[in-house]
C-alpha positions, 0 to 999 in steps of 0.5 A: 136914407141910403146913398147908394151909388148906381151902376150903368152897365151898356152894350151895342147890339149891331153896328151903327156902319150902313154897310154892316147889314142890320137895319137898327142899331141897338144900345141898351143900358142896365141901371143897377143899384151898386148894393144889389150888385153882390146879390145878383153875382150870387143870383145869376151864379145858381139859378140865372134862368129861374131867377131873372124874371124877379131880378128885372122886376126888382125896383132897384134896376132899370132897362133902358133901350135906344133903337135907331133906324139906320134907314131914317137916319140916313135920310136925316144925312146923319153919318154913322158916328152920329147915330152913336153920339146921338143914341149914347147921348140920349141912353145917358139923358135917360139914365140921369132922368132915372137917377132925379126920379129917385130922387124925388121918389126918396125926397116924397117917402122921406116927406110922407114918413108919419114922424115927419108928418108929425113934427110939422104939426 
């Protein structure tokens, strides 16, 4: 069983102000698997736009999206630094629930592996 460390790379899309003029504030994570990290340096380098489809449909990366309304928010009376604590808390609260998911996944492979079933008989 391979402990590989994780990547989240995060970017904002917009701004969380009420006078910028988009209407959502966008932050968006990639959960990225550090071994796979050469592979897509390599990837990205020579064939980006015919590769992506397979690199996002690779098990070993996750999107994470969180979308606030900037209009719902600020009839909640939330100031715009609270649209950022909260969207960074729950783009985080997703990443975590990502890495115990792993987890678990690994723990049932690991569990289901026929010489392990074997030694419990």
């Amino acid at each position: 069983m391979s402990n590989n460390y994780k990547i989240l790379s995060i970017d904002e899309s917009g701004q969380a102000s009420y006078n910028h003029h988009s209407k959502l504030f966008v932050l968006s994570g990639v959960l990225i698997e550090e071994s796979f990290r050469s592979h897509l340096d390599t990837k990205i380098k020579t064939l980006f736009w015919a590769e992506l489809v397979s690199i996002l449909n690779n098990p070993k990366i996750s999107l994470i999206f969180i979308i606030a309304s900037k209009q719902k928010a600020r009839k909640l009376r939330w100031q715009p630094k609270t649209i950022l604590h909260k969207s960074y808390f729950r783009l985080l609260e997703l990443f975590l629930i990502q890495l115990k998911i792993r987890v678990i996944e690994r723990k049932l492979k690991d569990q289901l592996n026929p010489s392990y079933l074997e030694s419990l008989l």
